[in-house]
N, C-alpha and C positions, 0 to 999 in steps of 0.2 A: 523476373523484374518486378519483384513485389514491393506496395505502396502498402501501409498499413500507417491509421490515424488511432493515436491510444489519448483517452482521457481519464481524469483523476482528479476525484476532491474530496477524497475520503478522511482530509486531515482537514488545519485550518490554513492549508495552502490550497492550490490547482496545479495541478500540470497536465501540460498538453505535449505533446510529440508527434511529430512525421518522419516516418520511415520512409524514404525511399531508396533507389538502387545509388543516389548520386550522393546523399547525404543524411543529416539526421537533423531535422528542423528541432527547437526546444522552446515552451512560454509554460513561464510560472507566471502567477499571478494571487490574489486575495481569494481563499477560499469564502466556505462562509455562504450566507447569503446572496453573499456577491458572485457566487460561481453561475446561478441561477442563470445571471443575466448576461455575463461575460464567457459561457463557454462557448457557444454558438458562432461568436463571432469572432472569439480568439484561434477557434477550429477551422474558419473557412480563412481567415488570415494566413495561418500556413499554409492552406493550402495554394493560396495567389500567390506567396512568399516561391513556393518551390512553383507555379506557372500551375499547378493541377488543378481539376476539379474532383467534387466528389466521385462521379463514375469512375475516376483514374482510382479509387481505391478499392485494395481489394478483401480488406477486414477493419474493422474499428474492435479496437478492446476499450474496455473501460476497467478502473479498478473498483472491485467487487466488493471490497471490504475484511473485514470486519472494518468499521469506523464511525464517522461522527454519522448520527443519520441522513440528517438533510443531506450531504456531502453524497453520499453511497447514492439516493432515490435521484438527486443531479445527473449524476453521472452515468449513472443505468437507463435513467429515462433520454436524456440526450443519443447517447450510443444507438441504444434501440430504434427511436426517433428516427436518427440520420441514418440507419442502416435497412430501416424497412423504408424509407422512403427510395433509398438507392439499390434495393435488392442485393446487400451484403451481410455474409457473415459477420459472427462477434466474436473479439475472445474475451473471457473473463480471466482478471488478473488477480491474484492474490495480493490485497493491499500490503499488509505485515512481508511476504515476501519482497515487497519495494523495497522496504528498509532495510533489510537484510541485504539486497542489492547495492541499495547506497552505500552502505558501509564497507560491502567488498570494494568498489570504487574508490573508497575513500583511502582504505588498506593500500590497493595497489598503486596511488599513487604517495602514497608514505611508504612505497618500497617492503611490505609485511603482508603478515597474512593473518586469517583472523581463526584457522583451527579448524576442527572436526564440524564442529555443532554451534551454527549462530543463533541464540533464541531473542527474536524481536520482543520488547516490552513495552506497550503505546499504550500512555495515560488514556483510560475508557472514562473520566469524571467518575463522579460518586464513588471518589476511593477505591475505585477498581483500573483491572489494569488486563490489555488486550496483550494474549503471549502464544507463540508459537516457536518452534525451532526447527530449522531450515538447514540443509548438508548439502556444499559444492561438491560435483562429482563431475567428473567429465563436461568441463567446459559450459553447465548447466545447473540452477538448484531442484533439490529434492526436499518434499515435507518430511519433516523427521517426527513433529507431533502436529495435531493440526491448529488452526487459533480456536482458543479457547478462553476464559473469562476469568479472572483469577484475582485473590488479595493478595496485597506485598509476600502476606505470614504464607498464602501456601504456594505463593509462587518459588519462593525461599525455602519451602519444606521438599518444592520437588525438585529445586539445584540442587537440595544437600544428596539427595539420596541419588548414592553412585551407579543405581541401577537403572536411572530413571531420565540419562541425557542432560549431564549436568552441562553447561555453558563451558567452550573455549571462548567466547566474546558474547556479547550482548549490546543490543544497539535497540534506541527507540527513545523516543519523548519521556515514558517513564524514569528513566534514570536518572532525568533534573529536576522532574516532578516529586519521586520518592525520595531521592538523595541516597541517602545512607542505610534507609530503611530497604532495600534493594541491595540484601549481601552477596554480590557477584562474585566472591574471594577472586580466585588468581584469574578470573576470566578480563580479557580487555574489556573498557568502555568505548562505545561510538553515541554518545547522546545526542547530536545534530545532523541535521539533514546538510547534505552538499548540495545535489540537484535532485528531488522527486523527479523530474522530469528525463533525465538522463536514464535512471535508472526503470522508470516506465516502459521505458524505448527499447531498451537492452530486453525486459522482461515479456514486451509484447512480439520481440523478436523470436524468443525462443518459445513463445506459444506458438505461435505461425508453425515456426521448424517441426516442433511437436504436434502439429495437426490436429491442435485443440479449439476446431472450430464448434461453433454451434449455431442454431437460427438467430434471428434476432428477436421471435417472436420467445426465447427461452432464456432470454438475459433477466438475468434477479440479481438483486443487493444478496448479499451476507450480513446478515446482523450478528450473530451468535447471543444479543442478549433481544429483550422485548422490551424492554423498560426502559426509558429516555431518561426521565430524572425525578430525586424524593419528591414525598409528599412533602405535604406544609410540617406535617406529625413529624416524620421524619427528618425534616431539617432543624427541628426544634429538637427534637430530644438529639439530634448528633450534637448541638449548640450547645445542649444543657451536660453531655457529657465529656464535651471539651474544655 
């Protein structure tokens, strides 16, 4: 009879989800700044929503990231927060694998499927772009490369190359962001989110199942990069060269 609360604001949304044995609570809401202030008690709202309190749960995940910063340091810090305060495990979730999940969601209910190999592409600002690809296998995804940090050109040099896990689909923020500079050839597009939150819940499900717990005193962000955003030099000469 497992309770499991997942949060998320690793984009410029939130989502929150409650697992339980009776149902599957869901709240988006404004990422941002504003998660800051609103997860806490978007969090304990579901939980009054399904009658529970915190002791009734018996893991929080948060998603881990790669993402915006603030978003990632929110959501790790809350999770961790509410979990050493109530003596529970964590799971950490793979942000880019959410999207990957949405888009299977999205697939199945447009009656399709989305191929071998989904590679998530999420707008990182500064002209970079957060990518990884992900493979359904039994009822569950698997990392096929992990997230990593990339421009359009060699995110494009490692679709071309047929050895290298080219995309049957591609889903993420980046594809409305890049446009056409993001040559997917015959792979499908999924560029919008349905529910972050739906697909949270599904992902914090199959951690659980997977018994990918850890302390709470061991939750950390994913950055993959260190750098938040250009210098002044830097935003002048991109200026001067555009």
């Amino acid at each position: 009879m497992t309770v499991l609360l997942a949060l998320d604001s690793s984009t410029e949304s939130m989502a929150l989800a409650l697992i339980t044995p009776a149902e599957r609570l869901l709240h988006e809401g404004e990422g941002g700044a504003k998660a800051s202030a609103q997860m806490v008690p978007a969090a304990l709202a579901l939980l009054a929503r399904a009658g529970l309190g915190l002791a009734d749960v018996d893991a929080i995940a948060y998603g881990q990231g790669p993402g915006a910063f603030t978003g990632l340091r929110t959501a790790c810090a809350v999770a961790q927060g509410l979990a050493l305060g109530a003596g529970k495990p964590v799971l950490a979730i793979d942000s880019l694998m959410q999207v990957a999940e949405d888009a299977r969601q999205q697939a199945a209910a447009a009656g399709t499927a989305l191929g071998e190999r989904v590679w998530v592409a999420m707008d990182a600002r500064m002209n970079e772009i957060y990518a990884a690809a992900y493979g359904w296998q039994d009822g569950r995804w698997q990392a096929l490369a992990a997230p990593a940090l990339y421009s359009a050109e060699s995110l494009n040099a490692r679709w071309a190359d047929a050895s290298s896990l080219p995309p049957t689909a591609v889903a993420g923020s980046a594809l409305a962001v890049f446009g056409a500079a993001l040559q997917t050839r015959a792979a499908s597009r999924w560029p919008e989110s349905r529910s972050r939150a739906a697909a949270l819940a599904e992902l914090s499900q199959q951690a659980w199942d997977a018994g990918a717990l850890r302390d709470a005193a061991e939750a950390m962000p994913v950055y993959v990069r260190d750098k938040v955003a250009f210098t002044t030099a830097e935003r002048l000469a991109a200026r001067a060269a555009s």
